[in-house]
Legacy VTK file of the C-alpha trace (Angstrom):
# vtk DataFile Version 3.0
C-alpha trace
ASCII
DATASET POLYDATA
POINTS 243 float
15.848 -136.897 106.241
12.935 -135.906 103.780
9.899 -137.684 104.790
8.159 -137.271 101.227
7.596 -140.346 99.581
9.790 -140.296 96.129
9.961 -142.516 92.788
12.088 -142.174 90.333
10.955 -143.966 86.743
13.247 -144.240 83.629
12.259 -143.664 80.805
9.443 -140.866 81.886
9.770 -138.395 79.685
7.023 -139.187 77.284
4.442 -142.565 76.978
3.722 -144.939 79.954
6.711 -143.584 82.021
5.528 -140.339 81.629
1.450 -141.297 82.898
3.426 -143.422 85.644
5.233 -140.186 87.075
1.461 -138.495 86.849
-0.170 -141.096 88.486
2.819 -141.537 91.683
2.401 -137.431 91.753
-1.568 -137.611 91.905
-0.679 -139.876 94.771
1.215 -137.700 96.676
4.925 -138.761 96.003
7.882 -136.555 94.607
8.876 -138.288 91.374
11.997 -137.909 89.869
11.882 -137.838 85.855
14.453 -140.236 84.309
15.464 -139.288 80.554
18.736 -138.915 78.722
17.564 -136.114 76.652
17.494 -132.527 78.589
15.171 -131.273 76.592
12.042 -133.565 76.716
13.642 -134.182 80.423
12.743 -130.572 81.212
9.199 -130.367 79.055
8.031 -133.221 80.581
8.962 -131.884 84.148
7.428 -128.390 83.162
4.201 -130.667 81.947
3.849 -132.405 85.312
4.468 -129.442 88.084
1.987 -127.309 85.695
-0.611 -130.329 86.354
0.219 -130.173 90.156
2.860 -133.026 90.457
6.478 -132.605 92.396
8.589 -133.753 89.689
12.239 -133.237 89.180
14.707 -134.011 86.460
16.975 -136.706 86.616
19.421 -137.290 83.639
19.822 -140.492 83.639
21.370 -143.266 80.650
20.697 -146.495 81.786
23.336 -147.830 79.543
26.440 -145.602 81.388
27.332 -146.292 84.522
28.384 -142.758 85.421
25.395 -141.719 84.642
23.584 -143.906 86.840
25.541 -143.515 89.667
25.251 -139.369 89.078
21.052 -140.533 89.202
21.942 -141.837 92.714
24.144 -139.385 93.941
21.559 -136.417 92.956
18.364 -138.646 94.484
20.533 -138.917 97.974
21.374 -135.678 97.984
17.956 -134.631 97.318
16.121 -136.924 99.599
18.075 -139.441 101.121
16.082 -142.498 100.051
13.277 -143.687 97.222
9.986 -145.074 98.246
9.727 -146.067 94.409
11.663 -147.213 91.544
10.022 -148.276 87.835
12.302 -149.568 85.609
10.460 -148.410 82.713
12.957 -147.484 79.960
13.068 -149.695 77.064
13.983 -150.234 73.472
13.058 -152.546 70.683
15.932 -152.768 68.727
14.074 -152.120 65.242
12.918 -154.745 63.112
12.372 -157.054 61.415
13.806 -159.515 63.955
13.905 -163.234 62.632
16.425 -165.375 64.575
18.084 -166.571 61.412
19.087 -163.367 60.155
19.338 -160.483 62.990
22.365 -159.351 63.345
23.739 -160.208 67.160
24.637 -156.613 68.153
20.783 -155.842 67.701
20.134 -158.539 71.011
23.419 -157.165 72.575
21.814 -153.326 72.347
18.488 -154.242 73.493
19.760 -156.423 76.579
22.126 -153.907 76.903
18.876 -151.532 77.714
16.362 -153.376 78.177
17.802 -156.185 81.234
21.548 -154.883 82.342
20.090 -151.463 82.373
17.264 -152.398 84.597
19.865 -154.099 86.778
22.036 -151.344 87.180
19.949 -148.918 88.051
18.306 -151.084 90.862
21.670 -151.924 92.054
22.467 -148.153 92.034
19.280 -146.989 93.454
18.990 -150.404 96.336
21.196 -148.478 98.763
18.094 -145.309 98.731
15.767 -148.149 98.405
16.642 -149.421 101.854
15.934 -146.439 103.885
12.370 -146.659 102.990
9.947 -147.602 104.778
8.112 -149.859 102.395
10.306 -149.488 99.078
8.955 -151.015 95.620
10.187 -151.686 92.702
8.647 -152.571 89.465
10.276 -153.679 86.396
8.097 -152.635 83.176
7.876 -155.982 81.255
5.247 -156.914 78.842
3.354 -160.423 77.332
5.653 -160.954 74.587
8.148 -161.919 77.488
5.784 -164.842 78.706
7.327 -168.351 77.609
3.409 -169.650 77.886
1.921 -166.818 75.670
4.674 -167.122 73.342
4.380 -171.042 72.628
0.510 -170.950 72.728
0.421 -173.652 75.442
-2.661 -174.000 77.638
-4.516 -172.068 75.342
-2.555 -169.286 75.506
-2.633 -166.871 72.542
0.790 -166.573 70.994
1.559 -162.465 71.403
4.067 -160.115 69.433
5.380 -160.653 65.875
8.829 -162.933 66.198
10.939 -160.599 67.908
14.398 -162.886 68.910
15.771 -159.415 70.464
13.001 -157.504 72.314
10.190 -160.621 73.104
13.423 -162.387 74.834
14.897 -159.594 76.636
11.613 -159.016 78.244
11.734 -162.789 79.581
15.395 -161.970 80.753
13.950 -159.057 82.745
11.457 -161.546 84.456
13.544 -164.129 84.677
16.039 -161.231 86.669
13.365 -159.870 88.631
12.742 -163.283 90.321
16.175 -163.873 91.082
15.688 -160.006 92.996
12.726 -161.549 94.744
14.657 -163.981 95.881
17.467 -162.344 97.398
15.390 -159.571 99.146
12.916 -162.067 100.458
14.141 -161.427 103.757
13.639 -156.893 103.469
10.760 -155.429 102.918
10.973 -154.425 99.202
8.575 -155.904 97.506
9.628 -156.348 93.590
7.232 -157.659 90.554
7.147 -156.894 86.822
4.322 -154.724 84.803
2.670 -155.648 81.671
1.110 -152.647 80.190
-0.806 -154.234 77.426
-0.335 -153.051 73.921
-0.507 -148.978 74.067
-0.183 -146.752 71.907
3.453 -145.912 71.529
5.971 -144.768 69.531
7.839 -147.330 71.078
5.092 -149.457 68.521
4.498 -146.779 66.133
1.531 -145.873 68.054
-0.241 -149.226 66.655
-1.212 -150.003 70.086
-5.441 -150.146 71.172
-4.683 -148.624 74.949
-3.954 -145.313 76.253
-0.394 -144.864 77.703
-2.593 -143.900 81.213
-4.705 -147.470 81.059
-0.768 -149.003 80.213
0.290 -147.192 83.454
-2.273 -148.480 85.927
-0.631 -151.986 86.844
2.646 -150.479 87.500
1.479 -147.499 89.982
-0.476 -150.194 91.213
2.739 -152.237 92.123
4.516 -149.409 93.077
2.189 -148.451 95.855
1.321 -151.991 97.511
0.524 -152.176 100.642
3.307 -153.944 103.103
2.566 -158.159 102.986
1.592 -157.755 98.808
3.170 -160.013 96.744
6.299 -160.227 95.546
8.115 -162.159 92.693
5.060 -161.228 90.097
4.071 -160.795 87.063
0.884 -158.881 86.708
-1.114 -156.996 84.279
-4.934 -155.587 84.407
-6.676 -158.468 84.441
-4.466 -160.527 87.148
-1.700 -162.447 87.192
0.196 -163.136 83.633
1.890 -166.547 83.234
5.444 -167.060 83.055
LINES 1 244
243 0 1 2 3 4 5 6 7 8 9 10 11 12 13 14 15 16 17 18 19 20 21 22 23 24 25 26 27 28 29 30 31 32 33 34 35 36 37 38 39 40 41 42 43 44 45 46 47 48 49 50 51 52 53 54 55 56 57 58 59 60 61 62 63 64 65 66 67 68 69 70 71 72 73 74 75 76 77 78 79 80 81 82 83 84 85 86 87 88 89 90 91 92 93 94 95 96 97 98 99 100 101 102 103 104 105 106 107 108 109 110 111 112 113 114 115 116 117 118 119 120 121 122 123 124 125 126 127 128 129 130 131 132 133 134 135 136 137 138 139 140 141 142 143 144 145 146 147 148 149 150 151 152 153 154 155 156 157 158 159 160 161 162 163 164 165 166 167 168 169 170 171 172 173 174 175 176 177 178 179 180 181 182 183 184 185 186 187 188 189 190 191 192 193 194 195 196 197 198 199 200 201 202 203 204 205 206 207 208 209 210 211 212 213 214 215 216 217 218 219 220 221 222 223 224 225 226 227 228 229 230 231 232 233 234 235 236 237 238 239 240 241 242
């Protein structure tokens, strides 16, 4: 078997994902590129081996199953296992999103993406996960999905315009992430979600006030923990974010 470490993130053909895969490969590990376009797939490969990084291309639609289990097949054959996985490919759905007047297939296309994505992939890639040695897995989440920050309680400042189908789906994600903690309590992968803080995206339209690398640094961070970190998270920059 390959004893390189190796991530694959979703989503990493441009943004965060895309400073994630440059920050695993600065740290040594062979990082698989997850996109569903071939094209920005193969620049953003091309873009990461020219700055030094292993990277390889892995087409990859979180939304088909095939196409996940193709991710799997490719990383195994490859490889053998993953050291890494970020869940970091997302969507917002558009806007505006007021709860009394979205249209329902919005929420079902962004949980679609954004939360049975995320949990089919992980399923897909658990199997290469095991044969690791100290296998992560972070699931790219962000403030809008705290309940806390949301209501204002405790001080909290409420985050995010109203959003009923991307703020939500984010809490879905943690909510789904602790129910992973749970059941792999007893392995060693450690599991926890990211909070990137509001970059500059054109996931936002680039409104954002940080740099896709400073809305990378909490999830390499996770992804690299050392064996006894924590587990069941949710972190960003500054600490611990509240449910």
């Amino acid at each position: 078997m390959n004893t390189t470490k190796t991530a694959l993130v979703t989503g990493a053909n441009k943004g965060i994902g895309y400073q994630i895969a440059a920050g695993l490969g600065a740290l040594g590990y062979s990082v698989g590129i997850g996109a569903r376009d071939r094209a920005r797939r193969d620049e953003a490969v091309a873009g990461l081996v020219e700055a030094g990084v292993d990277a390889f291309g892995v087409p990859l639609d979180v939304t088909d199953e095939h196409s996940v289990t193709a991710a799997a097949d490719l990383i195994a054959e490859r490889v053998g296992h993953l050291d890494a996985l970020v869940n970091n490919a997302a969507i917002t759905g558009g806007g505006p999103q007021q709860p009394s007047t979205v249209d329902p297939a919005v929420i079902r296309t962004v949980v679609e993406t954004n939360v049975i994505g995320v949990i089919r992939v992980t399923n897909a890639m658990l199997p290469l996960l095991r044969r690791a040695a100290s296998p992560r897995i972070v699931n790219m989440s962000s403030s809008v999905g705290s309940l806390t920050r949301q209501s204002g309680v405790g001080g909290e400042t409420t985050t995010g315009p109203v959003a009923v189908a991307y703020a939500p789906s984010k809490s879905f994600l943690n909510a789904v992430t602790l129910q992973y903690a749970r059941e792999l309590a007893d392995t060693d992968i450690l599991i926890n979600c990211a909070c990137p803080g509001f970059v500059a995206t054109d996931l936002n339209g680039f409104r954002g006030v940080r740099s896709p690398q400073e809305g990378a640094a909490t999830a390499i961070r996770l992804a690299t923990l050392p064996d006894g970190g924590p587990t069941g998270g949710f972190f960003e920059d500054a600490g611990v974010v509240p449910w």
